[in-house]
C-alpha positions in Angstrom: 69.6 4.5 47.5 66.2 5.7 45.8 64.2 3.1 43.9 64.3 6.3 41.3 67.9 6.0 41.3 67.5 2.2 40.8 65.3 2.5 38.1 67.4 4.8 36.4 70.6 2.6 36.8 68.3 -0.3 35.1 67.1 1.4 32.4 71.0 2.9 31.6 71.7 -0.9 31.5 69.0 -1.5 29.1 69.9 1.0 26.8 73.5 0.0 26.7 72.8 -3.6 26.1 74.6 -4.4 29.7 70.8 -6.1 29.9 69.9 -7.0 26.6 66.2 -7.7 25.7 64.7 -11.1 26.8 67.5 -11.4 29.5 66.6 -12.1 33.5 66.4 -9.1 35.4 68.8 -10.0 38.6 67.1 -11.6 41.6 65.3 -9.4 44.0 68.1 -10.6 46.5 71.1 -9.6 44.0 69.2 -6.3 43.6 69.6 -5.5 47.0 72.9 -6.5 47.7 74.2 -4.8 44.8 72.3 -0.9 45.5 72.6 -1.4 49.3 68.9 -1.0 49.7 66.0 -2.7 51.2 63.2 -5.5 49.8 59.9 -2.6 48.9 62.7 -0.2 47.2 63.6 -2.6 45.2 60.2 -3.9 44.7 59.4 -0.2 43.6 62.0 0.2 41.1 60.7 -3.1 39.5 57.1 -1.9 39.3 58.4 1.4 38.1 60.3 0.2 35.4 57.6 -2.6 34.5 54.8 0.7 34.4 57.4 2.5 31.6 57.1 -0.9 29.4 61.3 -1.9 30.4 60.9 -5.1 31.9 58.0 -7.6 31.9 57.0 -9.8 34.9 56.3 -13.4 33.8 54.2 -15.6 36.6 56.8 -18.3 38.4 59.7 -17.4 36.4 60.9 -13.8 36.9 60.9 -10.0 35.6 62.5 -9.7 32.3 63.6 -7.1 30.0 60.8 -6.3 27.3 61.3 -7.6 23.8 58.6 -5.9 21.3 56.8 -9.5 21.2 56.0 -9.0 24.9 53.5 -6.2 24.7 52.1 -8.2 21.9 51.1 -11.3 24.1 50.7 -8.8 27.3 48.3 -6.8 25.1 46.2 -9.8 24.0 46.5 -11.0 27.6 44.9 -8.7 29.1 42.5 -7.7 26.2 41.1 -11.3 26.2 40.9 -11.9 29.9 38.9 -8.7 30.2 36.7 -9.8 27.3 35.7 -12.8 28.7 34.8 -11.5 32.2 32.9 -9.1 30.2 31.0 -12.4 28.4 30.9 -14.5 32.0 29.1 -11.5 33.9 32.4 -11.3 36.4 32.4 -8.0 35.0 28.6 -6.7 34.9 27.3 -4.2 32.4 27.2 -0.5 33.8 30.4 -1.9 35.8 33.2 0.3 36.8 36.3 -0.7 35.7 39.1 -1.2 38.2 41.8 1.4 37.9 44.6 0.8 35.0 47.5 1.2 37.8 45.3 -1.6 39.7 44.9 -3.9 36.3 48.6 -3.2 35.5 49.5 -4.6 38.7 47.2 -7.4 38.4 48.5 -8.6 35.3 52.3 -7.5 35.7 52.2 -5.2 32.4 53.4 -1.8 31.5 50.6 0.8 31.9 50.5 1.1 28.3 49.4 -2.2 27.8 46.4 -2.1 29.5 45.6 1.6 28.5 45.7 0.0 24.7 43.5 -2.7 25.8 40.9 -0.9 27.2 41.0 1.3 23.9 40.5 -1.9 22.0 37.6 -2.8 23.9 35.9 0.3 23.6 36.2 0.3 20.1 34.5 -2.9 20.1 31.7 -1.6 21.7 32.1 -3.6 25.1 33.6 -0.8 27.2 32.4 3.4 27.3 34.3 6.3 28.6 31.9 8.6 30.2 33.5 11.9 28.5 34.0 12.2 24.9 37.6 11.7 25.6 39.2 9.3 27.0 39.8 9.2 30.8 40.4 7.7 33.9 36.8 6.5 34.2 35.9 3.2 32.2 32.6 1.6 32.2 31.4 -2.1 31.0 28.5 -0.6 28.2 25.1 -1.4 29.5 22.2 -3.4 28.3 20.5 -0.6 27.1 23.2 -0.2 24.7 21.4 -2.5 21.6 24.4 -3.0 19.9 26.6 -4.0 23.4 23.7 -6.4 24.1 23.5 -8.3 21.0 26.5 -9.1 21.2 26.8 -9.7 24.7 24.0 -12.2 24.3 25.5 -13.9 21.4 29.0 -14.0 23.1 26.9 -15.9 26.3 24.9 -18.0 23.8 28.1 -19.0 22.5 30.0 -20.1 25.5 27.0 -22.1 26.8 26.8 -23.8 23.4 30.7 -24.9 23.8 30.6 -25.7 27.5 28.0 -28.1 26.8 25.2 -26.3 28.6 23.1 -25.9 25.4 23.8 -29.2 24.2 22.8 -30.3 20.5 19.0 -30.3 20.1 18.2 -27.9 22.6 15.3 -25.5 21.5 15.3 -21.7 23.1 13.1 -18.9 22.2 13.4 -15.1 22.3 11.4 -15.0 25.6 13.5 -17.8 27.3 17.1 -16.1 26.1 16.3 -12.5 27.8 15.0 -14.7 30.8 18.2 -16.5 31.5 20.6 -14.2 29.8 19.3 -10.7 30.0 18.7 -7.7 27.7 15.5 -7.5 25.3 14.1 -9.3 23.1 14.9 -7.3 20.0 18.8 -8.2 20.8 17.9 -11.7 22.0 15.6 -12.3 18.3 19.1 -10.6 16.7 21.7 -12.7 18.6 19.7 -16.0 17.7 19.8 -14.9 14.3 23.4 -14.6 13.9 23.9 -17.7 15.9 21.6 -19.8 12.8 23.9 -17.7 10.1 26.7 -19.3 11.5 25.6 -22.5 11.6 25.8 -22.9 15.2 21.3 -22.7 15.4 18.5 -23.8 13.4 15.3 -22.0 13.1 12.1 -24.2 13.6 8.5 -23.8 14.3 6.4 -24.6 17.7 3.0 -26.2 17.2 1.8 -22.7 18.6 3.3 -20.8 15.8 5.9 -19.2 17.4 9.7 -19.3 16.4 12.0 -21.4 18.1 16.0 -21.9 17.7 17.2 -25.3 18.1 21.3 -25.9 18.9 22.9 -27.9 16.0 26.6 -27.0 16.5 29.5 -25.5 18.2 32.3 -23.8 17.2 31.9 -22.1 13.8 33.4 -23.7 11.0 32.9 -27.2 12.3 29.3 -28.0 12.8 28.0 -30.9 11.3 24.4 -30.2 10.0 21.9 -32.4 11.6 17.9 -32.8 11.0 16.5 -30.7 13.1 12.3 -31.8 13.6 10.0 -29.2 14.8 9.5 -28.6 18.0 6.4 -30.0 20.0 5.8 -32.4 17.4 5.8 -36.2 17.8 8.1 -38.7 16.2 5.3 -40.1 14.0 5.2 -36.4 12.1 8.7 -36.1 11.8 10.1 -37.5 8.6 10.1 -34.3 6.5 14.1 -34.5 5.3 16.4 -31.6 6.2 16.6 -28.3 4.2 19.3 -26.5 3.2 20.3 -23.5 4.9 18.5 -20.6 3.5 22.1 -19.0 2.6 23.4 -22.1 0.7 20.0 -22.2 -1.6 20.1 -18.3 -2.0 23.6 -18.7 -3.4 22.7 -21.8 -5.6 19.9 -20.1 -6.5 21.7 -16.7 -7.6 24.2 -18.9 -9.4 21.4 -21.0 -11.6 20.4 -17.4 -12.6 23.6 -16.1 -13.6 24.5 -18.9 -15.4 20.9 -18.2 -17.7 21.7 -14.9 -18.2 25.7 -15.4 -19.3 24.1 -18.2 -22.0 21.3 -15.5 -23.1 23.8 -13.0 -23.7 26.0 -15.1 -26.1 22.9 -15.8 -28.0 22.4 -12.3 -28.6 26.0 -11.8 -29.2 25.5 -14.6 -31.9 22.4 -12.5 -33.2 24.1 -9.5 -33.7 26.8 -10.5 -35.5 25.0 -12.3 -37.9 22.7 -8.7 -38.2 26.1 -7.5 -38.7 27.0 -9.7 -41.8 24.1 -9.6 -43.6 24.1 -5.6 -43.4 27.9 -5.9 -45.4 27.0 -8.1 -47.9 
């Protein structure tokens, strides 16, 4: 027998509930016994029906039939395992992306799955299609992309803050992130700056008079703000007491202002109405 006629015998059982979704696909071994036919056309069949999104390989435990919460996590699988090769460098800007049939196999998913990934991703500005529309060729954006490389740099800035390799305190400049990291320094200067906004980076000036950020955190949210002295300059100058973040006094600012202008307006209010009164009597 066919592994099309396989295929088609699997996905009748499917659609009559005979295999109902979430349920064990039989064994590779009971496959064969039961269409007469040998180990590849089986393993064909499988890969067949896994391409049209019926059944769903899961690593050390089998091939299943697809429930709708399987693309789900097979879409954010392989969506988030490409993004962060695109982060580590494993996959380079101006790379070629493997083929989907190749990433489909890798990651046992229907072809869709990966075909809506990589759309993702390209709307997120990591990966281009060379035409207009899209196609079979995919390509990691390249650094002279300034949008792709801001964030690329921030994304790397990121991990090496978490992984410990920018540990708390550490200083970088502009110059020293587009050394180690890559890109220019317009998108270096930008990804520092988002990286202070969130908390994760302090700015602080050299004895030289350039800028300098200085690591004060990790993941966003949870940072604990810390002192941070400026940089070149010896303990004995160092007891100026830690700011507030420029956002924080903006908004307390802003808020002092509003609340002045709210009380001005009820005194006018109060004005008029008494203009009022003594125009009716």
């Amino acid at each position: 027998m066919t592994f099309e006629r396989i295929a088609d015998d699997l996905r009748q059982q499917i659609r009559d509930g005979e295999l109902r979704p979430g349920q064990l696909l039989p064994t590779q071994s009971r496959l064969m016994q039961t269409y007469k036919a040998s180990s590849l056309t089986v393993q064909k069949a499988i890969r067949l029906l896994r391409n049209e999104g019926w059944v769903i390989a899961r690593q050390g435990r089998g091939t299943f039939v697809t429930r709708s919460a399987d693309f789900e996590d097979a879409f954010e699988k392989v969506a988030g395992d490409l993004t962060q090769q695109i982060y580590s460098g494993a996959l380079a800007p101006g790379a070629r992306l493997p083929a989907r049939e190749v990433l489909a196999e890798h990651y046992a998913v229907p072809l869709n799955v990966v075909t809506n990934a990589i759309a993702l991703l390209a709307g997120n500005f990591l990966l281009r299609y060379p035409s207009e529309l899209p196609g079979d060729e995919v390509y990691v954006r390249d650094w002279d992309d300034h949008g792709f490389a801001t964030q690329l740099t921030h994304g790397r800035l990121v991990r090496k803050i978490r992984d410990g390799s920018l540990a708390r305190g550490t200083a970088v400049t502009v110059d020293e992130v587009v050394d180690t990291i890559g890109g220019d320094p317009e998108s270096a200067d930008q990804a520092l700056t988002f990286l202070a906004l969130e908390g994760r980076m302090k700015k602080a000036h050299q004895r030289n008079g350039s800028m300098a950020y200085v690591v004060v955190g990790g993941e966003f949210g949870t940072e604990v703000p810390v002192p941070v002295q400026p940089v070149d300059e010896s303990d004995e100058a160092s007891v100026a007491p830690s700011k507030e973040f420029p956002a924080v006094a903006g908004l307390a600012d802003l808020a002092y202002k509003l609340e002045r202008a709210l009380e001005r307006i009820e005194e006018l209010e109060e004005r008029v109405e008494r203009l009022e009164g003594r125009d009716a009597d």
